[in-house]
N, CA, C and O atoms as a GROMACS GRO file, in nm:
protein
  264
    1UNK      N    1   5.338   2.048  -2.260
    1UNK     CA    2   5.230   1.954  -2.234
    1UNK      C    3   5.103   2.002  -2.304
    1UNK      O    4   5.073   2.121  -2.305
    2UNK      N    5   5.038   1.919  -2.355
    2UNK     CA    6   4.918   1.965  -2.445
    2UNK      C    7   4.784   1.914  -2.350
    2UNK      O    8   4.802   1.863  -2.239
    3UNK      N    9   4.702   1.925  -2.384
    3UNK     CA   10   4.559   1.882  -2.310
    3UNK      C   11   4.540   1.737  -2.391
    3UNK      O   12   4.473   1.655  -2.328
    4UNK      N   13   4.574   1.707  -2.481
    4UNK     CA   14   4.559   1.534  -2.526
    4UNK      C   15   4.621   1.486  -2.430
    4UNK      O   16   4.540   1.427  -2.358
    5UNK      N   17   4.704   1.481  -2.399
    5UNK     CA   18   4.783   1.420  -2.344
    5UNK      C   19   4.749   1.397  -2.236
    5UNK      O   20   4.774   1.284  -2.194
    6UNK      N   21   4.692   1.476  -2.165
    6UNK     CA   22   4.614   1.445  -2.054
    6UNK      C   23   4.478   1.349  -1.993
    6UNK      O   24   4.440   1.329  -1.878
    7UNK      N   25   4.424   1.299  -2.129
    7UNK     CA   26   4.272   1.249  -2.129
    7UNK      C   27   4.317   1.156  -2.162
    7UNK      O   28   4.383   1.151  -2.266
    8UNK      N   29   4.293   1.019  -2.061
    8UNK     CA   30   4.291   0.887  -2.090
    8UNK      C   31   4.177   0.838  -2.202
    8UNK      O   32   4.061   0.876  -2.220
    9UNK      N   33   4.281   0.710  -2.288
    9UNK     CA   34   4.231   0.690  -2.402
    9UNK      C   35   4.106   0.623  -2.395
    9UNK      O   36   4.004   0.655  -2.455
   10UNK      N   37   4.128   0.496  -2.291
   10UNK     CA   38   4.013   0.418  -2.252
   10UNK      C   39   4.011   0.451  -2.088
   10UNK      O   40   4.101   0.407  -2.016
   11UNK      N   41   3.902   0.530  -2.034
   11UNK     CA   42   3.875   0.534  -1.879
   11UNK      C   43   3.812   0.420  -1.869
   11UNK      O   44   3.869   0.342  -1.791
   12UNK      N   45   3.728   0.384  -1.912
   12UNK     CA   46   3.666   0.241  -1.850
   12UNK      C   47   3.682   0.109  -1.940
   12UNK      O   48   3.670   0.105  -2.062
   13UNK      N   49   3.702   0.032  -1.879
   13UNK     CA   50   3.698  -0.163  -1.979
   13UNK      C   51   3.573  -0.153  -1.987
   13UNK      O   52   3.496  -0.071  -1.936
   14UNK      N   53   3.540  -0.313  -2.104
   14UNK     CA   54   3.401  -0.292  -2.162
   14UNK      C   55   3.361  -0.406  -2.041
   14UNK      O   56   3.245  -0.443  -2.060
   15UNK      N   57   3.397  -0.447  -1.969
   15UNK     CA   58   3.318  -0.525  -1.841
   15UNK      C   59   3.285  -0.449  -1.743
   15UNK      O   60   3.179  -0.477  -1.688
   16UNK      N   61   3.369  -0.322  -1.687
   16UNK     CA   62   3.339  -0.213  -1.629
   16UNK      C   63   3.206  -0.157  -1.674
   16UNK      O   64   3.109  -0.150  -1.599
   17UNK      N   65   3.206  -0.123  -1.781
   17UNK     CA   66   3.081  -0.092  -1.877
   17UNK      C   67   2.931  -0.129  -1.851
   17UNK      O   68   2.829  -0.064  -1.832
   18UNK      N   69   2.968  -0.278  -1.860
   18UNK     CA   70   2.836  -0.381  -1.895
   18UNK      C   71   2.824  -0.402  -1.733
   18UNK      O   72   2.710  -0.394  -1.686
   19UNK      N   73   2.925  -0.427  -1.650
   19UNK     CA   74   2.873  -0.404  -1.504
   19UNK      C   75   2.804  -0.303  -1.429
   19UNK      O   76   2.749  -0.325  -1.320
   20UNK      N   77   2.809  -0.168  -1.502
   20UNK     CA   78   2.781  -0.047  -1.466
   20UNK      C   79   2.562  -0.043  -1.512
   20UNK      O   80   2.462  -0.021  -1.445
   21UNK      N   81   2.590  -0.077  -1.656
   21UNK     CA   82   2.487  -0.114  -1.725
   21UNK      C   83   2.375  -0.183  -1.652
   21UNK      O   84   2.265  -0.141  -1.615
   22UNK      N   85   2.453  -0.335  -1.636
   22UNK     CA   86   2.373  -0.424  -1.527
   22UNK      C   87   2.280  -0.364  -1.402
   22UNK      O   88   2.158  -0.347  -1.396
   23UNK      N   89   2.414  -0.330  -1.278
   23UNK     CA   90   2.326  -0.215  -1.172
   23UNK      C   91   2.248  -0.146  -1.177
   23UNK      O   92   2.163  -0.138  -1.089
   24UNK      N   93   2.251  -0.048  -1.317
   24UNK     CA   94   2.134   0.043  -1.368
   24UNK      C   95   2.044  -0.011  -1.415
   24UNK      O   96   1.975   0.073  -1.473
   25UNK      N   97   1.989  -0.144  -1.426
   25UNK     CA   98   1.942  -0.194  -1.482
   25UNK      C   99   1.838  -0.283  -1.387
   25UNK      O  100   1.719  -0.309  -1.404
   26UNK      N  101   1.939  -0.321  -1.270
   26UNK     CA  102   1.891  -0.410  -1.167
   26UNK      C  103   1.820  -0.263  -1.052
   26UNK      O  104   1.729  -0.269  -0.970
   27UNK      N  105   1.887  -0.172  -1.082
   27UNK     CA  106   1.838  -0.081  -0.980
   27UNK      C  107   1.678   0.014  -1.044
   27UNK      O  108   1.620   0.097  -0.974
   28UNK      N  109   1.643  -0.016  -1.162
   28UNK     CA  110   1.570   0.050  -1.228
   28UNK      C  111   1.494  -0.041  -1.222
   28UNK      O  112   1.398   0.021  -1.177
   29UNK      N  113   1.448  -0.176  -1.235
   29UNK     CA  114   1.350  -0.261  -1.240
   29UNK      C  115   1.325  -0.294  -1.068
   29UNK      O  116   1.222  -0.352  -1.034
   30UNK      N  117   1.451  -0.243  -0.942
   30UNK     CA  118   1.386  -0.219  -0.826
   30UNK      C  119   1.285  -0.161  -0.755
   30UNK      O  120   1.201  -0.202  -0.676
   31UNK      N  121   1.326  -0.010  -0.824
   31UNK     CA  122   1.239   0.054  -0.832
   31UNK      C  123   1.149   0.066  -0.896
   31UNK      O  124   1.107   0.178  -0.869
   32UNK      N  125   1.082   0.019  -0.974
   32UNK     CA  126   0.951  -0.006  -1.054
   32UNK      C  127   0.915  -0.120  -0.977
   32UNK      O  128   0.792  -0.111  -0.986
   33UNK      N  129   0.936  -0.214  -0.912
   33UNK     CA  130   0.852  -0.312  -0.829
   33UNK      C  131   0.840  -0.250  -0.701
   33UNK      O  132   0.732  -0.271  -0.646
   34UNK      N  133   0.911  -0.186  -0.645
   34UNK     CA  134   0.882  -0.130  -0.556
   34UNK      C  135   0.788  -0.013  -0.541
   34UNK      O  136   0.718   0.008  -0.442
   35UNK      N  137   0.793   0.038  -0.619
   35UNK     CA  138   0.635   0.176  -0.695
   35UNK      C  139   0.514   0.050  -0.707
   35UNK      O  140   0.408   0.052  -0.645
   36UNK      N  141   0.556  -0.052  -0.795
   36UNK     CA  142   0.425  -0.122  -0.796
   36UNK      C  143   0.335  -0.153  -0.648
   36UNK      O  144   0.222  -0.123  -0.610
   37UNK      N  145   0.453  -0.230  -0.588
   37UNK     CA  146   0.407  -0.313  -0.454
   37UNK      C  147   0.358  -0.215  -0.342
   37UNK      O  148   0.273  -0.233  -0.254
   38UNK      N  149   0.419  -0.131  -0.364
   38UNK     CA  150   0.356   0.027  -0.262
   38UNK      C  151   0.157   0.020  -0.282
   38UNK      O  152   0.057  -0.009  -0.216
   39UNK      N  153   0.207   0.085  -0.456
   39UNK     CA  154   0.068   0.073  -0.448
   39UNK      C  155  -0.056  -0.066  -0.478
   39UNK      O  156  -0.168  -0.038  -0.520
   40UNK      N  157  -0.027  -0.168  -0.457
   40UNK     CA  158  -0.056  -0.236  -0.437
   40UNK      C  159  -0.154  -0.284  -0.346
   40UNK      O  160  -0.272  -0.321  -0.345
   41UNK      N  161   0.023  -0.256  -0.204
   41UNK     CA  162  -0.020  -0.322  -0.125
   41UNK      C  163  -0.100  -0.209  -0.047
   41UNK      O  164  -0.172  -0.247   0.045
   42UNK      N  165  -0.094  -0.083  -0.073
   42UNK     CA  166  -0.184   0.053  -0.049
   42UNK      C  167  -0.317   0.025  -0.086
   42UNK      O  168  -0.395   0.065   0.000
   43UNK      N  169  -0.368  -0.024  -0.176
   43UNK     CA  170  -0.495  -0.077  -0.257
   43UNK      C  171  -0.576  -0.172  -0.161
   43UNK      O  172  -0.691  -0.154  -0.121
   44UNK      N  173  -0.459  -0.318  -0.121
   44UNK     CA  174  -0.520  -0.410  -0.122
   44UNK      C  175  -0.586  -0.392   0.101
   44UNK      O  176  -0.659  -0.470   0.162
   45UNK      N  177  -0.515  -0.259   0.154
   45UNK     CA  178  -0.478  -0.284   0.336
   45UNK      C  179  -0.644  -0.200   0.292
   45UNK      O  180  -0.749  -0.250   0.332
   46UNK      N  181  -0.644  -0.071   0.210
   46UNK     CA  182  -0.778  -0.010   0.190
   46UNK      C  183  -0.894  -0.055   0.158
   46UNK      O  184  -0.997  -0.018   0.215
   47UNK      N  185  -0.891  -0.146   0.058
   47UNK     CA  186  -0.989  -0.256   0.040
   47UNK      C  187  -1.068  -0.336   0.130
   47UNK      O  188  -1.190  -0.344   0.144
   48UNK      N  189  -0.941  -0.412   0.208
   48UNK     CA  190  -0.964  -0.490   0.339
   48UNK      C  191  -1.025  -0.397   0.438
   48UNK      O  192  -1.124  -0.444   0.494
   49UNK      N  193  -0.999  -0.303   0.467
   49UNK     CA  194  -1.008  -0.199   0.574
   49UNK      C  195  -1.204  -0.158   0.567
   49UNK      O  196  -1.300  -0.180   0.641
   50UNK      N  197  -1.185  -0.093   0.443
   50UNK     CA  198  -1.359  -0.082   0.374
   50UNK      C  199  -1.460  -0.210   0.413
   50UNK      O  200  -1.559  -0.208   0.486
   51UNK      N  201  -1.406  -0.307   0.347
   51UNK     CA  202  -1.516  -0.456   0.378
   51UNK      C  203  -1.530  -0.469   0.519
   51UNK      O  204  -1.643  -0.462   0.566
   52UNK      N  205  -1.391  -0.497   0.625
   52UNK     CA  206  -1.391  -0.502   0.747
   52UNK      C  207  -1.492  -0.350   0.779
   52UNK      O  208  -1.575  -0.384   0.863
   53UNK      N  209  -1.509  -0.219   0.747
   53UNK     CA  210  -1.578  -0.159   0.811
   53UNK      C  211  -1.739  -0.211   0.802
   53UNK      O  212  -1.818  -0.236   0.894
   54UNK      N  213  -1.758  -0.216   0.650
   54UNK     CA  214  -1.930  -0.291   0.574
   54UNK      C  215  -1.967  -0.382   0.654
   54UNK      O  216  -2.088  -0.401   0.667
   55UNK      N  217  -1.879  -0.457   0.723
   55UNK     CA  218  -1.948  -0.590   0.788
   55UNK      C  219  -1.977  -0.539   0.932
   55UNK      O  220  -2.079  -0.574   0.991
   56UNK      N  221  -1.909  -0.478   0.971
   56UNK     CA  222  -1.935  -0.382   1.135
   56UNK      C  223  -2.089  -0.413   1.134
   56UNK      O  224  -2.176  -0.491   1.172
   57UNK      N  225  -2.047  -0.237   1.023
   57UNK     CA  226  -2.212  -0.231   0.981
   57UNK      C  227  -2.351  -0.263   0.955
   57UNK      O  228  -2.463  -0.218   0.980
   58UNK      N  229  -2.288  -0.377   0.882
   58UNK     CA  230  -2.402  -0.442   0.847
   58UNK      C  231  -2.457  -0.540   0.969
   58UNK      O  232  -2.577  -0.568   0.976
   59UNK      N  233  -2.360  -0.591   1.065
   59UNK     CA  234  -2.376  -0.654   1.204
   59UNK      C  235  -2.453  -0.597   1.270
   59UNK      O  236  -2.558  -0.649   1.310
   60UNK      N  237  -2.414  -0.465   1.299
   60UNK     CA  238  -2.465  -0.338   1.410
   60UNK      C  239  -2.602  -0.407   1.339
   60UNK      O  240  -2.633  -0.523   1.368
   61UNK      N  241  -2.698  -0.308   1.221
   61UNK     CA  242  -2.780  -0.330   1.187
   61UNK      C  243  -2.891  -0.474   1.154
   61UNK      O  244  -3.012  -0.492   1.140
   62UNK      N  245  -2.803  -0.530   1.154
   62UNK     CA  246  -2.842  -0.698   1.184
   62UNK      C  247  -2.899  -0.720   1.359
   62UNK      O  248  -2.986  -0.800   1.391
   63UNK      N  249  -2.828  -0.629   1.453
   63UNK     CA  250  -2.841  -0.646   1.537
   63UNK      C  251  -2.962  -0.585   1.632
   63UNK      O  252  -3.010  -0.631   1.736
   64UNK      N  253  -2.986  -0.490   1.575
   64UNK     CA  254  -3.111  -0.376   1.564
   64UNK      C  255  -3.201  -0.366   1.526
   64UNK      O  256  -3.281  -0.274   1.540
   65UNK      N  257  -3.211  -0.514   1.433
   65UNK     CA  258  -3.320  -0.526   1.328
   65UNK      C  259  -3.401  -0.635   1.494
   65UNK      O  260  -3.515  -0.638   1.540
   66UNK      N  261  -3.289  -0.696   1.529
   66UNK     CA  262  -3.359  -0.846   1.567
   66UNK      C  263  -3.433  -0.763   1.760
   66UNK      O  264  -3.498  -0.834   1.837
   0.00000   0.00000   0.00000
């Protein structure tokens, strides 16, 4: 028995292939929207959070003035 003989000629079909391709493909553009939308939506809760504090503020002092 030789070691050729042992190693299949074709391990995978070319639809096996292009299906394999696909997933890596669909799973790689998941994760890049999902990195996006993180920080995003990290951006947009901090943003909101800041203004909602400014207006407190600016109330309190509205309120102190009068």
């Amino acid at each position: 028995m030789s070691l050729h003989s042992k190693i299949p000629e074709n391990m995978f079909e070319f639809s096996q292939y292009l299906g394999f391709l696909l997933f890596l493909t669909i799973l790689t553009i998941g994760f890049w929207l999902m990195f996006f939308l993180v920080g995003f939506v990290s951006y947009w809760v901090t943003g909101a959070s800041w203004e909602m504090i400014k207006e407190k503020r600016a109330k309190k002092k509205a309120e102190q003035a009068i």
